[in-house]
N, C-alpha and C positions, 0 to 999 in steps of 0.2 A: 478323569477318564477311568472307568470303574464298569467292571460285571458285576454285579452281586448274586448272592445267592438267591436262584430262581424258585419260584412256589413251584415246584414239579412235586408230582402225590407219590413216586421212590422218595424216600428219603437218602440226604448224603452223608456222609461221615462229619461233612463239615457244616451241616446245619442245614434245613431249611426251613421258610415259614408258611403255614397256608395261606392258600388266597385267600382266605377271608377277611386272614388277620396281615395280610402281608401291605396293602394299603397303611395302616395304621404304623405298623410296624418300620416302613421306607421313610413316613415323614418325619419321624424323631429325628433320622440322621440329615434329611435334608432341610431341616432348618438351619440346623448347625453350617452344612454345605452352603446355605447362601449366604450366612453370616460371611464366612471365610474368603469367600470370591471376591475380587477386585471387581467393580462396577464393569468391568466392560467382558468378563472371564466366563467361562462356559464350563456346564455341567454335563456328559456325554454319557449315558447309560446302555450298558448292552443288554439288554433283557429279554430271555426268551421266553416262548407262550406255554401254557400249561391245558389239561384238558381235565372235562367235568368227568368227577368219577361212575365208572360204571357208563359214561356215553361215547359214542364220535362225535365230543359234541366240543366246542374251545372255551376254555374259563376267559374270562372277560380282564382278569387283575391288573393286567398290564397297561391294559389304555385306561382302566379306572384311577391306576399312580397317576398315570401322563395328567390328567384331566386335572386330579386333586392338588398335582404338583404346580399348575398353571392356577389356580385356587387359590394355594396354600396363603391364610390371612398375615399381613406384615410379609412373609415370606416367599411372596409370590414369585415365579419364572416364568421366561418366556417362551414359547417354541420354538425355537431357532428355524428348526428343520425336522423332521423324520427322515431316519434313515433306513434299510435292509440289508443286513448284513445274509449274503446265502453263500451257503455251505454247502458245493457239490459232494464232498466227501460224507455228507449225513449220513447215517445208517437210518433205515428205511422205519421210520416209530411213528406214532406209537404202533408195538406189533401187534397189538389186539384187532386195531382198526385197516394195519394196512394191508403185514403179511399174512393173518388170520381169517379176517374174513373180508379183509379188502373192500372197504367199505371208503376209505381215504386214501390219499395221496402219502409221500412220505413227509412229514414237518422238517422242510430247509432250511427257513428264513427265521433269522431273531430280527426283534425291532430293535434300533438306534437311537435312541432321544436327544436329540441335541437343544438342551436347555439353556436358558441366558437369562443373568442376572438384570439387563439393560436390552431396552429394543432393538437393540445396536453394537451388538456383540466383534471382539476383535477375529478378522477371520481372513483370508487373502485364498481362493480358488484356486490364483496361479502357482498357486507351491504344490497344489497335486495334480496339475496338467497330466492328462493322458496322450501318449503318442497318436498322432495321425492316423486314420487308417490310410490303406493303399490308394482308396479313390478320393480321400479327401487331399491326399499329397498332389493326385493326378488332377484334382481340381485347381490347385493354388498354382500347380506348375502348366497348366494350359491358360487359367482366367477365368474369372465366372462373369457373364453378362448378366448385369441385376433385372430382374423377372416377378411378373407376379405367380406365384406359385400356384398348382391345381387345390390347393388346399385353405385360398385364400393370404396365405402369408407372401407378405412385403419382401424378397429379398434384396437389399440394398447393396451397392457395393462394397461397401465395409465387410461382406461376409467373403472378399477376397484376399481378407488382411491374412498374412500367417502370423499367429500369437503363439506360436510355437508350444502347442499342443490342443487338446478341446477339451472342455469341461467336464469332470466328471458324473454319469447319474446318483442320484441318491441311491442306488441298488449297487453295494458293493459286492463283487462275488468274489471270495477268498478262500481256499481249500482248508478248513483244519487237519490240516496230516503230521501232526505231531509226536504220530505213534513211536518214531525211531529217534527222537532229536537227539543233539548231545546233553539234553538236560534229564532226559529221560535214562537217558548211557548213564547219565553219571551218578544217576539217581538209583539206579541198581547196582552198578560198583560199590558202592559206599553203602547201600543200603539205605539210602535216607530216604525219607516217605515222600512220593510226588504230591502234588496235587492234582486233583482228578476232573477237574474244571479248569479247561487251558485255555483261553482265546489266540488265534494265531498274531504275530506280534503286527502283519499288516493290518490285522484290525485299528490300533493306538498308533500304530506310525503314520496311519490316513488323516486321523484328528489332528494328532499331534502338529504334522506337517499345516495343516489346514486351518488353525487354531491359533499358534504359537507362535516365536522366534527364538532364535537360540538365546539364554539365560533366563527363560519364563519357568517359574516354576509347575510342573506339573505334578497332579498327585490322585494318589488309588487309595480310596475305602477300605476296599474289598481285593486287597492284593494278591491271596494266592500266593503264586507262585513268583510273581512281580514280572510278566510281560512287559507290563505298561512302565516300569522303573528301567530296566535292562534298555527298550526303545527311547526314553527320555534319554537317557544317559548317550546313547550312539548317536542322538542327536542333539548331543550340544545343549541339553535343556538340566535347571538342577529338576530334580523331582524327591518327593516323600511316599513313601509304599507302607500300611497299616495292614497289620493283617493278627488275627486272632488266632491261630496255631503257629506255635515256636516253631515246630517243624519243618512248615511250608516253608516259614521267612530263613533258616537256617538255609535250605536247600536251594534255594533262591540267589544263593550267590553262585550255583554253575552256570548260571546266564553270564554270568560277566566274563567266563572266562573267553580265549582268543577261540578256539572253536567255536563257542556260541553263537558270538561275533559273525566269524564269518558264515556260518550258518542263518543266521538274520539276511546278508549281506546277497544270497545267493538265492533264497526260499520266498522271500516276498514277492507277494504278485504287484503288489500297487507303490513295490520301492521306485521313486520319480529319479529322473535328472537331475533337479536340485538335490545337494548337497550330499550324492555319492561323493563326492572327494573329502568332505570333512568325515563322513562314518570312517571311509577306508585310512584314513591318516589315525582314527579313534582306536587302530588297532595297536600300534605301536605305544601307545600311551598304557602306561600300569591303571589300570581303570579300579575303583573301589569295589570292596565286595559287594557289600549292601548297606543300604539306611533303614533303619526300622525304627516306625517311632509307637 
């Protein structure tokens, strides 16, 4: 479970690569990635889009990896899935195209890759169950008589089972508002450098849930700040967080502490039913700083 750093034409303090070369550049590590994965383990990419210079026009890089990665010779993956991860909180960019001359929308959505080493990747839906809405509740609790629908679809009685919630879309809409967190508090207290590329942690708590069971290992490339290590960890999973500035990985253990915690706890939009009671009991446990390998 990993963001990397995106081809965007700012550069960041922590690297980035172009599109040109950024294809070339992805597959060195994802060889090694499929090496590493258990036949049945999944590879989940957050990656967002970049645009051709000097246009409103969108660089292509992204779905050129997807493609090259489903390619890759000896090394091949599978598509699992695409996912959309959007971000209401976006700030309105690129500002040349949108608040300048308004020419575009503002860019919300990153793409999701969910990659598998096997056609058949380990995965269970009902661990990120979304709550009922009001009239689906109002359905189960009056009955549904099975109909054929204006749209052509069969609905059978089955679809008056309650499974105790309904399946999530692949468009997950998650706020990044991280502007205030306690990692960020703590990261100016102390003076320690954040990192400036944050995914909100219901990004990796969605796979994670969705992916995993508790004792699986899970593990970040491209860790940052270790989002995805602090959410492993609350949820009962071991995991390994790699990350290329000492800084980052140093600063990386104010997620572990009991504010963060409960900050995670409070802030998620897609924290499920299932296993609130194991995070909240993870609080009282001395949890480790960090793993850095």
């Amino acid at each position: 479970m990993t963001s990397p750093p995106f081809a965007l034409r700012r550069k960041k303090e922590y690297g980035n690569v172009e599109a040109e070369k950024y294809v070339a550049w992805f597959l060195n590590f994802a060889r090694l990635f499929h090496e590493l994965l258990k036949p049945r383990g999944s590879l989940v990419i957050d990656i967002g889009g970049s645009w051709n210079p000097g246009e409103p026009t969108r660089n292509l890089y992204h779905y050129e990896l997807l493609i090259e990665l489903c390619r890759l010779p000896g090394h091949k993956f599978h598509l699992a899935e695409e996912f959309f991860w959007y971000n209401p909180a976006r700030l309105p960019t690129p500002a040349e195209w949108v608040t300048v001359r308004r020419v575009r929308v503002k860019d919300a959505v990153n793409c999701v890759w969910w990659l598998s080493k096997d056609p058949h990747p380990k995965a269970d839906n009902r661990k990120v169950l979304l709550p009922y809405s009001d009239s689906m509740q109002e359905l189960l609790r009056r009955g549904y008589k099975a109909k054929l629908r204006p749209s052509g679809h069969d609905i059978s009685t089955k679809f008056n089972r309650d499974n105790k919630g309904s399946i999530p879309p692949n468009l997950l809409q998650i706020a990044n508002t991280e502007s205030n967190s306690w990692y960020l508090r703590r990261c100016r207290e102390t003076g320690a450098k954040p990192n400036p590329a944050r995914y909100p942690s219901g990004l990796p708590e969605f796979f994670i849930r969705f992916l995993t069971t508790p004792g699986d290992l899970v593990v970040d490339p491209f860790a940052g700040s270790n989002v995805t290590g602090a959410v492993a960890e609350h949820l009962d999973r071991r995991w390994i967080a790699v990350e290329l500035v000492e800084e980052y990985a140093k600063g990386s253990k104010f997620r572990f502490e009991k504010r963060a915690i409960e900050s995670i706890l409070t802030s998620n939009h897609v924290l499920r039913r299932n296993g609130r009671k194991a995070i909240r009991e993870k609080q009282s446990e001395k949890l480790p700083l960090f793993d850095r390998v």
